[in-house]
C-alpha positions, -999 to 999 in steps of 0.1 A, spaced: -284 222 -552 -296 203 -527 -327 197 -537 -312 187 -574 -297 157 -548 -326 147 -532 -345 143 -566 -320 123 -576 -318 99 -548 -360 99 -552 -357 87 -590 -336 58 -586 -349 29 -598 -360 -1 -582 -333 -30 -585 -363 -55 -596 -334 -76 -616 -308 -72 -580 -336 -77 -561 -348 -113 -583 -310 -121 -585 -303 -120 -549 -333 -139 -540 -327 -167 -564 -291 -172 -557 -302 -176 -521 -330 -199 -528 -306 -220 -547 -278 -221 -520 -305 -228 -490 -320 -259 -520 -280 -275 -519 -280 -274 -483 -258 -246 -475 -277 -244 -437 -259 -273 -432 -226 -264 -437 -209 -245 -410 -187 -221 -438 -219 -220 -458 -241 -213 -435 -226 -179 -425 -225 -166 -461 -258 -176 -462 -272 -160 -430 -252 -124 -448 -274 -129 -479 -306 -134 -461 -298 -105 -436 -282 -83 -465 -315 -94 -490 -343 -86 -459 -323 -55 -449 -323 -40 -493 -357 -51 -488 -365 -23 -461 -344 -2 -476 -364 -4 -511 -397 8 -487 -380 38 -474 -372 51 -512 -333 41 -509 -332 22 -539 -294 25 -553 -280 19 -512 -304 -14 -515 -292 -22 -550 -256 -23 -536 -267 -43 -509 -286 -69 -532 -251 -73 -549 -232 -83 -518 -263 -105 -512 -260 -126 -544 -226 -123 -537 -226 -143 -506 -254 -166 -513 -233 -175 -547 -203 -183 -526 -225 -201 -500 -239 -223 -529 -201 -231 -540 -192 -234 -503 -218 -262 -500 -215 -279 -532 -176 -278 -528 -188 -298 -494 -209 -327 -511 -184 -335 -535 -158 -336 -514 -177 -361 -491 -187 -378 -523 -145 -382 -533 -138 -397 -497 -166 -421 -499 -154 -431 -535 -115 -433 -520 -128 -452 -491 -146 -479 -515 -119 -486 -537 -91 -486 -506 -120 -512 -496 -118 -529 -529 -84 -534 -531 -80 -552 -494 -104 -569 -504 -88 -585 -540 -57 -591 -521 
């Protein structure tokens, strides 16, 4: 029995299309400036630790514990790209407000 385990943890595959996922969704959240952001940041820094952290985990043969891992990865580098594009728009609607409050003290 056991040994009917251990082949099956051995023929897992390798989460190539986690693996490409993760990496891009973090690639994408570092490329809006997420590193800047303080609430970004953090989800960020979880996807590169969870993504380098699958990584090793692919080496040592664990390839369905890495896939879960590269899923919380994407996971948090997606919300650390919302995180920081919810950031730039929101600076871009105050700098909008603050040009028409502008505009209309300056028609009066």
């Amino acid at each position: 029995m056991l040994l009917v385990v251990l082949a099956g943890c051995g023929s897992y595959p390798v989460p190539v299309d986690a693996l490409a996922g993760a990496q891009a969704s973090t690639r994408a959240a570092q490329e809006v400036g997420a590193s800047t952001n303080p609430r970004a940041s953090l989800h960020l820094k979880l996807a590169q630790e969870q993504f380098d952290e699958a990584k090793r985990l692919i080496a040592d043969g664990d390839n369905q514990k890495a896939e879960g891992l590269l899923q919380r990865a994407n996971a948090d580098a997606e919300l650390a790209l919302a995180l920081a594009k919810e950031a730039t728009m929101q600076a871009k609607a105050k700098q909008v407000l603050e040009e028409l409050q502008a505009a209309k003290k300056g028609s009066r």
